[in-house]
Wavefront OBJ file of the C-alpha trace (Angstrom):
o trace
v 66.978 -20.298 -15.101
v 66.754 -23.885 -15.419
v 70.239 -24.486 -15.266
v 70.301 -22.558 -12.094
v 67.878 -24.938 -10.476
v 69.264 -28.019 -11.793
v 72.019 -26.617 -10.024
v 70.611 -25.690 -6.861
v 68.844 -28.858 -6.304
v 72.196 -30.931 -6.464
v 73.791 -28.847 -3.694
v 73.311 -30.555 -0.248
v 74.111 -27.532 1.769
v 73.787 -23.901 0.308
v 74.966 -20.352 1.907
v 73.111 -17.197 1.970
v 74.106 -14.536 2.387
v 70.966 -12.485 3.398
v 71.058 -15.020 6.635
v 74.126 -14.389 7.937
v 75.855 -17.342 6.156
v 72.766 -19.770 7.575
v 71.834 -22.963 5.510
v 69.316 -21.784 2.693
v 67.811 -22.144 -0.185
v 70.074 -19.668 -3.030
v 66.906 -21.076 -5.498
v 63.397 -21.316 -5.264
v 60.930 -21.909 -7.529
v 57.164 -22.917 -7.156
v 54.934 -24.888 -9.770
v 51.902 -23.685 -8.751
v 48.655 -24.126 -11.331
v 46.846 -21.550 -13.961
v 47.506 -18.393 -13.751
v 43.875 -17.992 -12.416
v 43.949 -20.491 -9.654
v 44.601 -19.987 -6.039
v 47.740 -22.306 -6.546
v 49.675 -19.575 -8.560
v 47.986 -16.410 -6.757
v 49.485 -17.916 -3.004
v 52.568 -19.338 -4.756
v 53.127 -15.672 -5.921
v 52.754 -14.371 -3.000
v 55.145 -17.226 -1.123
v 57.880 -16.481 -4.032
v 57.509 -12.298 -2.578
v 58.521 -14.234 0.766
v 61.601 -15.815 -0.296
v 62.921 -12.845 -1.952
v 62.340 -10.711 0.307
v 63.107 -12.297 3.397
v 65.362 -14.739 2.298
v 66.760 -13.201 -0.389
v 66.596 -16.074 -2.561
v 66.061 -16.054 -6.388
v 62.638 -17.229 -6.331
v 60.214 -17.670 -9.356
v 55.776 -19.111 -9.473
v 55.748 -21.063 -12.181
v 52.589 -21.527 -14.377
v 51.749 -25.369 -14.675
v 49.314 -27.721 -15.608
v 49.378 -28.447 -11.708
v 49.442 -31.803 -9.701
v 50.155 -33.919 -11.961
v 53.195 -31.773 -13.544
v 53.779 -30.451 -10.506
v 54.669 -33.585 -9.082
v 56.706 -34.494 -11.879
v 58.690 -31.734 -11.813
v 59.291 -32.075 -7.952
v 60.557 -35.670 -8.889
v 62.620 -34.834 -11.680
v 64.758 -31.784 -9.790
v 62.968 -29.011 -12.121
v 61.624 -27.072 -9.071
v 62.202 -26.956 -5.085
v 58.156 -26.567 -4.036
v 55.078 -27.816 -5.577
v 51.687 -27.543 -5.061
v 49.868 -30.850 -5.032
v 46.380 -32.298 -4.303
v 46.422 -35.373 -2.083
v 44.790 -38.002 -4.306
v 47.734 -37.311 -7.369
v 50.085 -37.433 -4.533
v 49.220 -40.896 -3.606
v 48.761 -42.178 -6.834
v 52.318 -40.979 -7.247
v 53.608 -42.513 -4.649
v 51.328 -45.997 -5.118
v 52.404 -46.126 -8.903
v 48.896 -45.713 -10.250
v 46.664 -43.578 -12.648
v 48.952 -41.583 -14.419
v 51.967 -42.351 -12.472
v 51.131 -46.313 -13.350
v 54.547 -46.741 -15.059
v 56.742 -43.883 -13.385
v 56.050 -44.291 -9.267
v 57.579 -41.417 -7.014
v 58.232 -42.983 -4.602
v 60.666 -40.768 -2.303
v 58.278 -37.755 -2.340
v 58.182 -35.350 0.908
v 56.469 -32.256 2.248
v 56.909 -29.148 3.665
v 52.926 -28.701 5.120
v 49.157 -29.347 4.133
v 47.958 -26.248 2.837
v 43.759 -26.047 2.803
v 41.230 -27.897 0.715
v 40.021 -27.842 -1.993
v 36.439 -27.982 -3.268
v 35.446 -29.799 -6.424
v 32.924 -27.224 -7.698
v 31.231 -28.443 -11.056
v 30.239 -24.961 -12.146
v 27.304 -24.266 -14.591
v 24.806 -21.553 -15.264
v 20.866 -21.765 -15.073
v 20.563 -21.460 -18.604
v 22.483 -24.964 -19.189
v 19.564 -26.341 -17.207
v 22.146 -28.779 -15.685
v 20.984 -29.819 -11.836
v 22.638 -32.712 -11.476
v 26.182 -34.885 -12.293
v 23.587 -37.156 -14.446
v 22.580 -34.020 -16.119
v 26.120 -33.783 -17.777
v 25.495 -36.464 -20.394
v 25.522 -35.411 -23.492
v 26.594 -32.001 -22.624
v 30.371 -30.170 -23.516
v 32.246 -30.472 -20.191
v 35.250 -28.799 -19.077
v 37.728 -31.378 -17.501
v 40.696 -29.419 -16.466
v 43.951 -29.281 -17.880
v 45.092 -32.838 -19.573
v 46.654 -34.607 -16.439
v 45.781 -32.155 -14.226
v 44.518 -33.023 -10.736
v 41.513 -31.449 -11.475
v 41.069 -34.026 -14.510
v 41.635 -36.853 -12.304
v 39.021 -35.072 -10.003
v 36.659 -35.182 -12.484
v 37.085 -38.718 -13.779
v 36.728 -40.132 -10.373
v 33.366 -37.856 -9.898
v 32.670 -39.539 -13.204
v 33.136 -43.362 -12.670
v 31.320 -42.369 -9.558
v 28.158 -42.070 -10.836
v 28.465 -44.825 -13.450
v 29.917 -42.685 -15.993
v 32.798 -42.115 -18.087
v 34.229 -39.647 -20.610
v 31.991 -41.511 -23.318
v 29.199 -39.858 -21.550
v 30.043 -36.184 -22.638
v 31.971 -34.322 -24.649
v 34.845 -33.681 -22.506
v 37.075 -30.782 -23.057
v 40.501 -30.062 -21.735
v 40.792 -26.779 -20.624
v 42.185 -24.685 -17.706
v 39.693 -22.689 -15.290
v 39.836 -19.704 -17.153
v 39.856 -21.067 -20.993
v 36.760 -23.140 -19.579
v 34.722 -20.162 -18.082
v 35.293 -17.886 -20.903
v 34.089 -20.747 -23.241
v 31.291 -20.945 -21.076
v 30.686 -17.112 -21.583
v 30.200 -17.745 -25.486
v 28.175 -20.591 -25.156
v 31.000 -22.906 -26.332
v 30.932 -25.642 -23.059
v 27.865 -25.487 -20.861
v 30.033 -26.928 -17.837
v 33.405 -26.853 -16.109
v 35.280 -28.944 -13.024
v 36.751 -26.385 -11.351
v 38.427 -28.126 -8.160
v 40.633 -25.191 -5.938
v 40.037 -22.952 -2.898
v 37.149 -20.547 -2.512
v 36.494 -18.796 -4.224
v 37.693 -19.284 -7.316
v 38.380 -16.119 -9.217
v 37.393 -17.238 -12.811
v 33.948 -18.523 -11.446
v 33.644 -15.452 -9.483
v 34.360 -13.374 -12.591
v 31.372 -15.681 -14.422
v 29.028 -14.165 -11.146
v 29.392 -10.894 -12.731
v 27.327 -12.006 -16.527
v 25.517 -14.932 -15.515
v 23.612 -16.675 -12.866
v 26.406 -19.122 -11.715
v 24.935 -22.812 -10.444
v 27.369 -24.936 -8.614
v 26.167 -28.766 -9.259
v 25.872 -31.065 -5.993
v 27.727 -34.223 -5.365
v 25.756 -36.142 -2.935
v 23.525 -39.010 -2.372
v 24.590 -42.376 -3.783
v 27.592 -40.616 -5.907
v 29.089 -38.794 -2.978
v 28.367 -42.675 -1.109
v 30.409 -44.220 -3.978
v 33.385 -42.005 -4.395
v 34.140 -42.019 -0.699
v 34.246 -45.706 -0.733
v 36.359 -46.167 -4.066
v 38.706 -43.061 -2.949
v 38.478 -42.092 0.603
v 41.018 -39.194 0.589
v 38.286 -37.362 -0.384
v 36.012 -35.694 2.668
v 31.811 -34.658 2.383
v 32.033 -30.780 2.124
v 30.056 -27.685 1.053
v 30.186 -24.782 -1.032
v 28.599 -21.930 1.766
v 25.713 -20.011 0.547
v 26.328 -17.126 -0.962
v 29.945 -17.798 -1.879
v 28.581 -17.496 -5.932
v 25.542 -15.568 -5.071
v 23.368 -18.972 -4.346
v 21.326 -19.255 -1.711
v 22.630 -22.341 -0.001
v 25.060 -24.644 0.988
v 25.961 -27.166 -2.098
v 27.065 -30.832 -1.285
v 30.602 -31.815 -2.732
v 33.542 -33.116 -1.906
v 36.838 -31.683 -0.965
v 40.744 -32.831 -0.513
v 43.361 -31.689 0.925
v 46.433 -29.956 -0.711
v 50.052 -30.324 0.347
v 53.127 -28.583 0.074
v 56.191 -30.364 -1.339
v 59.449 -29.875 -1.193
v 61.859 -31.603 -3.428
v 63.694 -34.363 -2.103
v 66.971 -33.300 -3.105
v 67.008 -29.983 -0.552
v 69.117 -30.119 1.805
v 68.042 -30.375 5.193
v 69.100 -26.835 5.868
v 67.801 -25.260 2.804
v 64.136 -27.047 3.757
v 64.206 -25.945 7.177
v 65.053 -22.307 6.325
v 61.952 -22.357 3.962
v 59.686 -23.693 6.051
v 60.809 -21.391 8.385
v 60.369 -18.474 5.912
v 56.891 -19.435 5.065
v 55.175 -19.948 8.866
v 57.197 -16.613 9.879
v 56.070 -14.675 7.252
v 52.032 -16.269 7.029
v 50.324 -13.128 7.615
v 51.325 -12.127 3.967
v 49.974 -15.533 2.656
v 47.228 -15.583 4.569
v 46.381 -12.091 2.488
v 47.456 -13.570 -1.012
v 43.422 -15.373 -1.346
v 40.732 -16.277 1.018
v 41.861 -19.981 0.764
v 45.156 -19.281 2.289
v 43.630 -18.293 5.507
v 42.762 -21.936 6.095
v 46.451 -22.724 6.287
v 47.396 -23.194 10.206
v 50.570 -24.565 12.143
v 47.491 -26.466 13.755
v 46.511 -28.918 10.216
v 50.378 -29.215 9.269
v 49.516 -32.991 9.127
v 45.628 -33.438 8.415
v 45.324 -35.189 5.269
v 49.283 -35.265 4.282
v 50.253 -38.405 2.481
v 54.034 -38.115 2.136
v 56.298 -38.211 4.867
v 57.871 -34.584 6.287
v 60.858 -33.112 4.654
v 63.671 -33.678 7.789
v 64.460 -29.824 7.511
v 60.745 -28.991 7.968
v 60.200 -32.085 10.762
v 63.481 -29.602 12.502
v 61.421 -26.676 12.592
v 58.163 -28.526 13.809
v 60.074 -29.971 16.482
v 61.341 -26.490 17.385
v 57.884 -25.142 17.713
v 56.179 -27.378 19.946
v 53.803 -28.181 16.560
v 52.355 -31.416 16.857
v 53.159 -34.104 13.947
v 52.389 -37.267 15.271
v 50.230 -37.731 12.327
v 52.636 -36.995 10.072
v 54.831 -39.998 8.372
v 58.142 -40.641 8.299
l 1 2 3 4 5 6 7 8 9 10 11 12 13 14 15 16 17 18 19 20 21 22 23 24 25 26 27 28 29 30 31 32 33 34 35 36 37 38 39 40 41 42 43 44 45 46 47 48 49 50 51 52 53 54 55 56 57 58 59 60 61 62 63 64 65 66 67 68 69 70 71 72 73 74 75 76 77 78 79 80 81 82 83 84 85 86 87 88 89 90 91 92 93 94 95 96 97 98 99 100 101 102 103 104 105 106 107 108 109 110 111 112 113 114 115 116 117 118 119 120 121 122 123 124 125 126 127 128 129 130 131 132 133 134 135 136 137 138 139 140 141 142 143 144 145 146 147 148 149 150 151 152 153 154 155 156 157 158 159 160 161 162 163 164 165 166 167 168 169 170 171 172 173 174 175 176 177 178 179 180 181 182 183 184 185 186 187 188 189 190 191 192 193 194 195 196 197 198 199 200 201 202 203 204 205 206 207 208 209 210 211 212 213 214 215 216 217 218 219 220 221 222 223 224 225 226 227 228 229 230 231 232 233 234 235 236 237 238 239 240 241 242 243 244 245 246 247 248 249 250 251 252 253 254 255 256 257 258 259 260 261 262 263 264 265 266 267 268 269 270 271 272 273 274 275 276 277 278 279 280 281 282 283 284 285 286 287 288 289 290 291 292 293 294 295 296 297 298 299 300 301 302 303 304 305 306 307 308 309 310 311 312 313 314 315 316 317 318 319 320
């Protein structure tokens, strides 16, 4: 498979045959997140898309997600990725964990929907606030992840750092179902809502979702401002009411090294068929022809600034 896409990325202008002989995309694959994430469960559904419709060879592929996701965008391992905006820019700036390997050439197809950092917990933990975490075993996402670099800017933050608990790298699921046996008492879990692992916590335990707010919320927009005050509604984990925290936006991106045709016909793919994304999660829904732009940090892929044009979509706030 991987010597498929290595080849499919180097060809500048690809035929298929289930358009009529149309510019396309013979090779698709997604990196997408944990298996349990929204990430992989819309990716899935997208992948359904572009064999169906476009009759491409399309694959989801389970990653460690931004962070890898990005990298293997940049390194012609996969045509789409699923990215969060802060590793995005960090990519593209050369910093954090892109400090010595810069992506600088990065494009997109669309934002997608934000997500929530939710810093999930249980009543019995007693844990109430981000303070509260010290001393305590703390799910951190995957190593590299996006949601890791989530939680180490919610960290420094609030004056804190991983010497402050005893951090644990694990995806959303491994975390929860540690969390089940008592093995980590909380968990960043930043992705749509909801999240199915936390959900799947609702069912054997009564679920707290931590607030970010006051002086830490004050802080981290200041040292990061891609990220945006949001709330977790009542009742989305059974609680009663809103929680403060923060959100950012995720992006679509599509690897440099598509043609022009092969992007457009994908993009075209994906906004013709969003009814059937819309249905893969309750985060997808969020994704509109209206937000292509809001919160996108690389420029638009030409083939998907084509099909924009087309449509009358506005993308004046888009780069490039």
């Amino acid at each position: 498979m991987r010597k498929k896409i290595a080849a499919a990325v180097a060809v500048t202008a690809l035929t298929l045959s289930a358009c009529g002989g149309g510019g396309g995309a013979d090779f698709v694959t997604i990196a997408a997140g944990g298996t349990s994430g929204p990430y992989y469960v819309i990716g899935a559904s997208m992948s359904k898309v572009f064999s169906e419709k476009l009759g491409a060879e399309s694959s989801v592929q389970a990653t460690g997600a931004s962070v890898e996701n990005v990298n293997l965008i940049a390194d012609g391992k996969a045509e789409m990725a699923f990215a969060m905006g802060d590793a995005t820019r960090q990519a593209m700036d050369g910093t954090g964990p892109f400090k010595d390997n810069a992506h600088t050439d990065l494009v997109a197809m669309t934002a997608l929907y934000p997500n929530f950092v939710q810093i999930i917990t249980t009543e019995q933990s007693g844990i109430k606030s981000v303070a509260d975490l010290k001393g305590k075993r703390v799910g951190v996402g995957d190593s590299g992840s996006g949601v890791e670099l989530n939680a180490q800017m919610i960290l420094e933050a609030h004056g804190m750092n991983y010497d402050d608990i005893n951090e644990d790298f694990l995806s959303y699921a491994e975390a929860i179902d540690q969390m089940k046996n008592g093995q980590v008492d909380a968990a960043f879990v930043t992705s749509g809502l909801p999240n199915s692992s936390v959900m799947d916590l609702v069912t054997s335990h009564d679920v707290v979702a931590v607030p970010i707010e006051g002086d830490g919320m004050k802080k981290l927009l200041e040292l990061y401002p891609f990220f945006s005050e949001a709330a977790i509604p009542g009742g989305t984990y059974d609680q009663a009411e809103d929680v403060t925290t923060a959100s950012i936006m995720n992006q679509m991106l599509l690897s440099p090294k598509l043609s022009d045709e092969a992007a457009y016909e994908i993009t075209k793919a994906f906004w013709e068929n969003i009814d059937e994304i819309h249905a893969a999660h309750n985060a997808a829904k969020q994704i509109t022809l209206d937000t292509v732009t809001d919160g996108l940090v690389p420029p638009l892929h030409p083939g998907a600034k084509k099909y924009y044009e087309e449509q009358g979509v506005d993308i004046q706030g888009a780069q490039g």
